[in-house]
TIZADREN-194634 format. One line per 2 residues: number of its first residue (from 1); for each residue x, y, z of C-alpha. Coordinates in Angstrom, 2 decimals, padded with zeros to 5 digits. Layout:
N
NUM	X Y Z  ... $
//
This chain:
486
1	-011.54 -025.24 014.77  -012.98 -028.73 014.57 $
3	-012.02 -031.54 012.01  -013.99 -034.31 011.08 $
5	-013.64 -036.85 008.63  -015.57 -040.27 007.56 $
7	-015.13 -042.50 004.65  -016.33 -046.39 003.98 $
9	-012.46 -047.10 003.60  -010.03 -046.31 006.06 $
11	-008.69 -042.97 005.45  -004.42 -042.30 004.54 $
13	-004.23 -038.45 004.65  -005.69 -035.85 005.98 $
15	-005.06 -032.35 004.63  -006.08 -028.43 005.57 $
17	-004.80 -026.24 003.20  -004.12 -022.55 003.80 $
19	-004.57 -020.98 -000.17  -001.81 -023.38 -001.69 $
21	000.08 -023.65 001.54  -000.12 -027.42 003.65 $
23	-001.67 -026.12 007.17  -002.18 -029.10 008.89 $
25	-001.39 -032.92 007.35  -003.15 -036.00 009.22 $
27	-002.51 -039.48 008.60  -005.38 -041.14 010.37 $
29	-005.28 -045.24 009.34  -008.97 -045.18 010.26 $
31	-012.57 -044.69 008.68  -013.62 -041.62 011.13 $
33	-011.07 -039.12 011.93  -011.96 -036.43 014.43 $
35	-009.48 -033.56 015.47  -009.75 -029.69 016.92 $
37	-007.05 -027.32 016.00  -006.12 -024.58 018.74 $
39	-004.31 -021.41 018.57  -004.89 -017.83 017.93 $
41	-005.59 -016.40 014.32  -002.63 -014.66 013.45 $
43	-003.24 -013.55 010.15  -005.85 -013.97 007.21 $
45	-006.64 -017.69 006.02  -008.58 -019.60 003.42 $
47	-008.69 -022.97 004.72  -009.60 -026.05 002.72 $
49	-009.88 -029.56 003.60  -008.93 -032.50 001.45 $
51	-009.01 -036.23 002.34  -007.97 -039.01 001.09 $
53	-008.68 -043.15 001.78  -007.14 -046.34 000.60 $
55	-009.56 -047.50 -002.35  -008.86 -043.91 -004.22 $
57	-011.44 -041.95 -002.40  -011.00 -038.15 -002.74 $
59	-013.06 -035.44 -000.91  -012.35 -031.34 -000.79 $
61	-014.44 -029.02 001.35  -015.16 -025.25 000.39 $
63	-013.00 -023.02 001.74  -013.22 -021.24 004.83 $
65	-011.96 -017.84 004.96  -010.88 -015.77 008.05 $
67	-010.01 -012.34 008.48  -009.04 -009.64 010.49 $
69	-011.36 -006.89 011.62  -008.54 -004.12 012.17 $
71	-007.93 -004.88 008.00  -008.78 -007.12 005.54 $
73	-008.68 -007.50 001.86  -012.15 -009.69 000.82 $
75	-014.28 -010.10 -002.58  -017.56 -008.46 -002.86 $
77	-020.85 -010.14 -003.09  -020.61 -010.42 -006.86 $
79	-017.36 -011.81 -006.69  -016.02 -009.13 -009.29 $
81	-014.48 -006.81 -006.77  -011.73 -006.83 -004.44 $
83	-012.22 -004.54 -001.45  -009.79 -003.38 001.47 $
85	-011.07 -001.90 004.80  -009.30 -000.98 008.27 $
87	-012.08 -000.79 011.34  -011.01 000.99 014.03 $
89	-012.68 003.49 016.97  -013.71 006.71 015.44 $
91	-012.02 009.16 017.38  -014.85 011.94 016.16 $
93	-017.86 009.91 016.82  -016.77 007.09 019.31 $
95	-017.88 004.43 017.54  -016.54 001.55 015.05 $
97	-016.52 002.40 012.29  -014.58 001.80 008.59 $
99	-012.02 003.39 006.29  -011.12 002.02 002.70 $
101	-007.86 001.27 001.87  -006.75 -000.65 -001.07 $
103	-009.26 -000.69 -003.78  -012.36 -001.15 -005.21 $
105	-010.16 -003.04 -008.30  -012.24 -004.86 -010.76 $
107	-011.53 -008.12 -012.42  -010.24 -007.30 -015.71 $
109	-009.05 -003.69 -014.77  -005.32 -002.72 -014.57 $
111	-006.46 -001.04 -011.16  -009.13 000.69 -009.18 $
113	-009.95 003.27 -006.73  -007.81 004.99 -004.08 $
115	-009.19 004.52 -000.99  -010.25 006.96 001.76 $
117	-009.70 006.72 005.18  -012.66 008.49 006.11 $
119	-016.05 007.11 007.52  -018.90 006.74 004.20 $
121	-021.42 008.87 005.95  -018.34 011.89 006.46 $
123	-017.94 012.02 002.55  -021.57 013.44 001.15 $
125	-023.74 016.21 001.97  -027.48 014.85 003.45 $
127	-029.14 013.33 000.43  -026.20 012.60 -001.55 $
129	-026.14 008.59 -001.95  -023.80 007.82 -004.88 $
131	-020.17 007.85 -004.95  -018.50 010.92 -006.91 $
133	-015.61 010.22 -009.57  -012.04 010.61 -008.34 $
135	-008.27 009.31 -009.08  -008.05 006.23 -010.19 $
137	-004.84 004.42 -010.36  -003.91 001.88 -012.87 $
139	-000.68 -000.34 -012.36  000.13 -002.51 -015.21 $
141	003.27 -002.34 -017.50  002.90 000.13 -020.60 $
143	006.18 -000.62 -022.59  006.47 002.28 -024.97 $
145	009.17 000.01 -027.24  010.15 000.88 -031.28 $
147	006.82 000.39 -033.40  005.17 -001.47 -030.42 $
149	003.17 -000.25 -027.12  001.64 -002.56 -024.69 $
151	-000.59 -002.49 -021.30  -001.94 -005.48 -019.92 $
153	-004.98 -006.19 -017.16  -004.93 -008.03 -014.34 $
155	-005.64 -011.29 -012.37  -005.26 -010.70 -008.57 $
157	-004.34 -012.65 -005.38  -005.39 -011.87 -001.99 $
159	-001.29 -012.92 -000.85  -001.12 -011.84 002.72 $
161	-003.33 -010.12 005.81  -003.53 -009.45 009.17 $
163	-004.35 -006.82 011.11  -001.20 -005.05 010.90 $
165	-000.55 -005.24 006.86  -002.44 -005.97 004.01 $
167	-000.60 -006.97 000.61  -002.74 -007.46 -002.77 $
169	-001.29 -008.57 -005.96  -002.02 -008.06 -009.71 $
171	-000.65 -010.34 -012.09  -000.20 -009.19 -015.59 $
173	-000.05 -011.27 -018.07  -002.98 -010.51 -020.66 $
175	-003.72 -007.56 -022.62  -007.47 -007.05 -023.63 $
177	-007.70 -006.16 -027.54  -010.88 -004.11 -029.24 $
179	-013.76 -006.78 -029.79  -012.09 -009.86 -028.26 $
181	-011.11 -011.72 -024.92  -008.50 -011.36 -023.08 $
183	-004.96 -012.22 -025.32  -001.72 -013.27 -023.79 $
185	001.02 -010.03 -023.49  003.67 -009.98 -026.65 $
187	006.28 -007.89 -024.70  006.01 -008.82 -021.27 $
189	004.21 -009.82 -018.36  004.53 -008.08 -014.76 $
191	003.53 -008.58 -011.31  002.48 -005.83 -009.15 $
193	002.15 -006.05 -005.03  000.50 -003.28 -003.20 $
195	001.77 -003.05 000.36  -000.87 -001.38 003.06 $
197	000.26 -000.83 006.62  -002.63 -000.45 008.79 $
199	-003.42 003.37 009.15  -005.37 005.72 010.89 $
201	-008.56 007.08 010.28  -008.87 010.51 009.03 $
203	-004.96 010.24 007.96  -003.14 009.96 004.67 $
205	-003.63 006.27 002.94  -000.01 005.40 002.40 $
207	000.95 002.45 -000.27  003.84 000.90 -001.17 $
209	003.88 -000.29 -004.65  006.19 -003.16 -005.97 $
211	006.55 -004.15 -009.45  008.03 -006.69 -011.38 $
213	008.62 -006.53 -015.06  009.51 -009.91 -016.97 $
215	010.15 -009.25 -020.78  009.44 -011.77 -023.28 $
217	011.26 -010.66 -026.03  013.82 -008.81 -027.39 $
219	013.05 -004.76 -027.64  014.67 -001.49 -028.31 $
221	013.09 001.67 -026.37  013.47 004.76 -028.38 $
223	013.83 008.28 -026.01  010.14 009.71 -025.47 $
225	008.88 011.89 -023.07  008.22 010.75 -019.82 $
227	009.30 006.97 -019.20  010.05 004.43 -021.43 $
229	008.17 001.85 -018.75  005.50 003.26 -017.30 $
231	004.12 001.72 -014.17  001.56 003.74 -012.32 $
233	-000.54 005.91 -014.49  -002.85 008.30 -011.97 $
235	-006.23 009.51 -014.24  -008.87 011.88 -014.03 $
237	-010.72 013.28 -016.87  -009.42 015.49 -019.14 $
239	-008.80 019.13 -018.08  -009.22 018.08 -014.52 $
241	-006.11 018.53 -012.91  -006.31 021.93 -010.90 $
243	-002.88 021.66 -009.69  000.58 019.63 -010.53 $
245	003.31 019.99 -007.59  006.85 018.03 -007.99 $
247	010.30 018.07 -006.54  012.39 018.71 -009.56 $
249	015.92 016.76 -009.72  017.61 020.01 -007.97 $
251	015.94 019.43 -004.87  013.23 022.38 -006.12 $
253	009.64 022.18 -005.44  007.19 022.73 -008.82 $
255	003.83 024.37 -008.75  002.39 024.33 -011.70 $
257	-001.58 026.03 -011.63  -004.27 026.26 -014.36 $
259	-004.14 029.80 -013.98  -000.11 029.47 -014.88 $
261	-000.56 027.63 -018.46  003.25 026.82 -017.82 $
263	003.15 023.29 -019.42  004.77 020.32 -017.73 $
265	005.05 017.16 -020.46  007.43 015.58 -018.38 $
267	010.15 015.43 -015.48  012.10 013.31 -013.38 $
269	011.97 012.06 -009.81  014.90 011.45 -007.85 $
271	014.52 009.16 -005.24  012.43 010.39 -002.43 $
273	010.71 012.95 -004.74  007.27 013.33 -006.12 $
275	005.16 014.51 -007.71  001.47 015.25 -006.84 $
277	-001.55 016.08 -008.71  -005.03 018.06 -006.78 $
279	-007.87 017.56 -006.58  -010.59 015.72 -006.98 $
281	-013.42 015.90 -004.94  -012.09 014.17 -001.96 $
283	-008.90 015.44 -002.16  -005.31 015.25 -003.47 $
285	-002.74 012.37 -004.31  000.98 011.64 -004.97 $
287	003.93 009.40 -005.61  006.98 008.83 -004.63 $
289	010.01 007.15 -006.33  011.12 005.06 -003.88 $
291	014.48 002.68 -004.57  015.31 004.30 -007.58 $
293	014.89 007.32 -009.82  012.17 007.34 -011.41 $
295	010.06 009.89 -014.42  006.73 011.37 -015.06 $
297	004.85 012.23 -018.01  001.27 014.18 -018.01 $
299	000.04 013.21 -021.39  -001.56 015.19 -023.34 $
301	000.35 018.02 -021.70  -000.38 019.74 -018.73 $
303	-003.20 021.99 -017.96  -005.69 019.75 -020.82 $
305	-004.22 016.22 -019.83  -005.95 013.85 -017.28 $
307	-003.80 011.62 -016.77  -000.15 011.54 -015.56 $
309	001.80 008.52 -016.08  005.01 007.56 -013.37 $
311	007.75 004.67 -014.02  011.34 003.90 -015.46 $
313	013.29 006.45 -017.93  015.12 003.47 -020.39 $
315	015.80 005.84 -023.21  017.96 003.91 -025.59 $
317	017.98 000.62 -023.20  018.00 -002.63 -025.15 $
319	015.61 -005.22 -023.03  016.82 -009.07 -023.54 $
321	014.37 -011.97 -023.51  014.23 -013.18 -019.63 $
323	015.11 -009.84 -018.16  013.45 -008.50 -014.73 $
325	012.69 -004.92 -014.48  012.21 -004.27 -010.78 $
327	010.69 -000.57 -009.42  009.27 000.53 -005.79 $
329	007.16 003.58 -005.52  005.26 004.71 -002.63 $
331	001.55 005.68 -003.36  -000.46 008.14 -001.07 $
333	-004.18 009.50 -001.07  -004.10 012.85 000.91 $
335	-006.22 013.91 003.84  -009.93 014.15 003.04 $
337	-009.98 017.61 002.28  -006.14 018.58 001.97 $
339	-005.70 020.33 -001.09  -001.98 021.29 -001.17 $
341	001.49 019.44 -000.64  002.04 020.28 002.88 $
343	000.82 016.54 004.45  003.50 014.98 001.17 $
345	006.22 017.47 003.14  005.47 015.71 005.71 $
347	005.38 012.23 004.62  008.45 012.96 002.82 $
349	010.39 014.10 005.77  008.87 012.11 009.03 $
351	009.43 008.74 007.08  012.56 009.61 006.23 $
353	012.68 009.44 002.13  014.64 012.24 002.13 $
355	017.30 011.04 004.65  016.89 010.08 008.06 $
357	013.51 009.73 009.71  011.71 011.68 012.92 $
359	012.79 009.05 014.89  015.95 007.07 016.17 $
361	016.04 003.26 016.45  018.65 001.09 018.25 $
363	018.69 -002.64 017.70  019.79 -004.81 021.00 $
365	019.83 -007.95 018.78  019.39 -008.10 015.04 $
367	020.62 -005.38 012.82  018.38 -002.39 010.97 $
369	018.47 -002.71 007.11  016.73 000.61 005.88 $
371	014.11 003.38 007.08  012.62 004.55 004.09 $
373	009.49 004.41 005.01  009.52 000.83 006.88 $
375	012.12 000.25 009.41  013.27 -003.21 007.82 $
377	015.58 -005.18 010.60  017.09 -008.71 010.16 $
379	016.53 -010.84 013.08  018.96 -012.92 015.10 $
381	018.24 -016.24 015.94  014.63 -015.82 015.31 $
383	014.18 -012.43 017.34  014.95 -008.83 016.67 $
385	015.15 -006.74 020.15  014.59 -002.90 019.33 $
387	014.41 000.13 021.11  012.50 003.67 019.38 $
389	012.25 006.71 020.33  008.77 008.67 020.10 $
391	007.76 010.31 016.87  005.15 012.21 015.88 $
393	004.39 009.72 012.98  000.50 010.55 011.32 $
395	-000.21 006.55 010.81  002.11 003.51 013.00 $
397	005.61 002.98 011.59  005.41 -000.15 009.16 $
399	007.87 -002.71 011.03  009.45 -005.75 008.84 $
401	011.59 -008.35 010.46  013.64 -010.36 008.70 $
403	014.57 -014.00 009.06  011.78 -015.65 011.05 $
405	009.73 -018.81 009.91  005.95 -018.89 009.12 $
407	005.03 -022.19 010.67  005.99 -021.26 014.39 $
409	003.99 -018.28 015.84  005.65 -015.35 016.36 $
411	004.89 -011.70 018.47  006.32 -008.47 019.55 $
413	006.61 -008.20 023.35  006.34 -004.68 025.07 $
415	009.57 -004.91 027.48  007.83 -002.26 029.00 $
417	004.36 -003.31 030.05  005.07 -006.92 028.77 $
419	002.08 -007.06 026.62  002.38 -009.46 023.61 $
421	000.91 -009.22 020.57  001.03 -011.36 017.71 $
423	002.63 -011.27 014.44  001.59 -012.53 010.55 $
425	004.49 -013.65 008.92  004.97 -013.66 004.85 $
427	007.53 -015.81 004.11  009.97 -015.48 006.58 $
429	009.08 -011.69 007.16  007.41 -010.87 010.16 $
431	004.95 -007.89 009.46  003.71 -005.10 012.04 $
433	002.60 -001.59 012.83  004.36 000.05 016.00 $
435	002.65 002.92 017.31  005.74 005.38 018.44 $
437	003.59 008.17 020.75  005.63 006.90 023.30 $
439	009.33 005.08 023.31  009.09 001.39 022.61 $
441	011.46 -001.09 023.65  009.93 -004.08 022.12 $
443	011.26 -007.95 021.16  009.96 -009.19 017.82 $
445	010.48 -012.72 016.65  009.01 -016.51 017.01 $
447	007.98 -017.23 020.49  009.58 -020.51 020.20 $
449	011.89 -022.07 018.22  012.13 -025.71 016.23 $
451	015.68 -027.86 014.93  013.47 -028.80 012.33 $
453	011.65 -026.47 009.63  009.18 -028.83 009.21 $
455	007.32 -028.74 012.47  004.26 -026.21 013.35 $
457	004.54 -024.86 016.26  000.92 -023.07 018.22 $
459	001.30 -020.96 021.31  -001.29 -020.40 022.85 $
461	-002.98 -020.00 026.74  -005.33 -022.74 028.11 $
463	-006.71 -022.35 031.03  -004.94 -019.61 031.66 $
465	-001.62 -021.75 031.52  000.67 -021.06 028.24 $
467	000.67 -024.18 026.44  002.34 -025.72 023.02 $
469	001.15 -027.56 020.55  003.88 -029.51 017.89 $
471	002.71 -030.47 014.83  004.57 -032.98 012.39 $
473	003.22 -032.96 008.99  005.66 -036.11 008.00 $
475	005.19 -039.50 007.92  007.83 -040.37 009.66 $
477	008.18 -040.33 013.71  010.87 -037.39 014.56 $
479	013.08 -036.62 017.71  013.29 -032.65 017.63 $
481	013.99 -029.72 020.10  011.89 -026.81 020.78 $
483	013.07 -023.79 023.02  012.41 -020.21 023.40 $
485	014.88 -017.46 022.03  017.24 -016.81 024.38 $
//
């Protein structure tokens, strides 16, 4: 990427900006600065440009945003919606082609669509050109609280992508009322992050959902039925549902039918349980409490209700001021198609949510956290060395490392076939996808190392020779060592 800067005054700083993050800082002394940044794109970007020169002049660029093919989050043309695709090689047609992921979700909205991992033109019959109405999934707070209810919508953030994992979150913090604009929240204000893994077309769409719940004042949360906090509330229309399935606290499976009329107001999910709701036209859709228990509520009762609503039983609970609710749930759109539980079974089991997963993971260096789900490892010293067996997985097994740093690059190496790929780190997270149809022995970490936190480090291959580029953001001249992981 080339730089280049002018100004009638000599200039004193230099900045590209990654969102809010400092990418690169310059400190030319000159009028014309002039500089190309190398490396390799490791993860999604919006890159701004700011300088600065010594009689108070101030210039910022637009932004320039980069993605990922394999997935990335992006606003449509009318800047209203945020949309999430995966391209990959359509095993049926042999061709590239798209799957949707997270989204469409609408400025304003509490949510959006569930998206479909399935090719556009694979969806209608010849002639049919216009999408047809299925789940949608809202994700904001609903407090049910004594003489007081509140849901909010949401602002979002494009926070993190590669092409490995995709994160999107909602920030809740104003409630729309009849007939006026958008209000600050009286109860509370949340935070939502939807997770995305990179999948596989023509396989489930699996989500992980993280919320945050911040109340603002004092409240008392009389029993109800169903939760007291709801945070994911799956509609259709009314009378809609053709089928509820749950796993019931005693480890029972639930199938409630139309044809039944066995109502189901309410239950509760243990963690690793859900419950499920079929179909609409594309196909079926569940979650699953994931980190805690968690309860359900179909409202309006079921067969007549359309909409089921999933978060946090507080009967009784008194909320203080200041206090953080936190919840995980795991979200997942069905096969296109699939209109029973039998891919959730599945899900439920080869992940691991209801004890130990398909496969069996040994970690040389670092130490494994959890499975549920993502195999979550702590690195040591900046790398995580893993070996895992094969598993017949139906998308890549979501990989988070632990205790790396985003300013030096980092990438798993095959210890088999010594391939390297690279890695997006969030924070100091590294995120991946590891494709277990064969046994991996991999090392996952930074590819080199710094004494100081301050430095960016590129590696990258020039010439076909690996080379290094340091970069020191400070003002000040430093003395610092870099070396690889040993």
């Amino acid at each position: 990427m080339l730089l280049e800067v002018e100004s009638e005054s000599p200039l004193t700083k230099v900045v590209v900006w990654d969102g809010l993050e400092p990418f690169r800082i310059f400190r030319p002394g000159s009028k014309h600065f002039k500089a190309e940044l190398v490396g390799y794109h490791d993860r999604q970007r919006a890159l701004t440009l700011e300088a600065f020169d010594e009689k108070g002049g101030h210039a910022i660029t637009g932004t320039l945003y980069t993605s990922d093919r394999r997935h990335s989050t992006y606003m449509c043309t009318d800047l209203q919606n945020t949309l999430n695709s995966t391209f990959d090689i359509d095993p049926e047609m042999g061709e590239l082609t798209y799957g949707s992921v997270l989204g469409p979700w609408v400025t304003g909205w509490d949510g959006g669509k569930i998206g479909l991992l399935v090719p556009e033109r694979k969806l209608f019959p010849e002639g049919m050109d216009f999408a047809v109405k299925g789940f949608t999934v809202g994700f904001s707070h609903a407090i049910h609280a004594e003489g007081m209810k509140e849901r909010a919508v949401a602002q979002r953030e494009i926070t993190f992508g590669s092409g490995d994992c995709n994160i999107l979150t909602g920030y809740f913090y104003t409630a729309l009322l009849p007939g006026s604009y958008p209000v600050p929240t009286e109860l509370a204000e949340s935070t939502c992050r939807l997770v995305a893994f990179t999948p596989r077309l023509y396989s489930y769409n699996i989500i992980l959902v993280e919320h945050e719940v911040r109340v603002k004042k004092d409240l008392s949360l009389p029993a109800r039925e169903g939760p007291e906090l709801g945070l994911i509330h799956i509609a259709l229309t009314p009378n809609s549902f053709e089928k509820l399935t749950f796993i019931a606290p005693d480890g029972k499976k639930v199938v409630r039918t139309r044809e039944g009329r066995v109502p189901v107001p309410e239950g509760r999910l243990k963690e690793g349980c859900y419950i499920a709701a079929f179909p609409d036209f594309y196909g079926s859709v569940a979650v699953f409490a994931l980190g805690q228990e968690s309860s359900f509520r179909v409202e309006g009762g079921y067969p007549k209700g359309g909409r089921i609503e999933i978060g946090l039983e507080l009967a009784g609970a008194k909320l203080r001021k200041g206090q953080v609710l936190r919840a995980t749930h795991l979200l997942v759109r069905g096969k296109f198609g699939e209109e029973d539980e039998r891919g959730f079974d599945l899900i439920r089991d080869l992940y691991g949510l209801d004890g130990s997963p398909a496969y069996r993971v040994v970690a040389k260096r670092g130490k494994v956290l959890g499975s549920k789900y993502v195999l979550q490892v702590r690195a040591e010293g900046r790398l995580a060395v893993l070996e895992v067996s094969r598993a017949d997985l139906p998308n890549p097994l979501p990989l988070v490392v632990e205790g790396l740093w985003n300013r030096w690059d980092a990438g798993l190496l095959d210890l088999e076939t010594g391939r390297l790929r690279r890695v997006g780190v969030y924070g100091d997270k590294g995120l991946i996808v590891l494709d277990l149809s064969r046994p991996r022995r991999v090392a996952i970490g930074n590819i080199v190392i710094c004494d100081d936190p301050e430095i960016f480090l590129s590696v990258f291959k020039e010439e076909g020779r690996w080379a290094l580029e340091v970069h020191n953001p400070s003002p000040v001249r430093k003395s610092i060592r870099v070396e690889v992981p040993d």
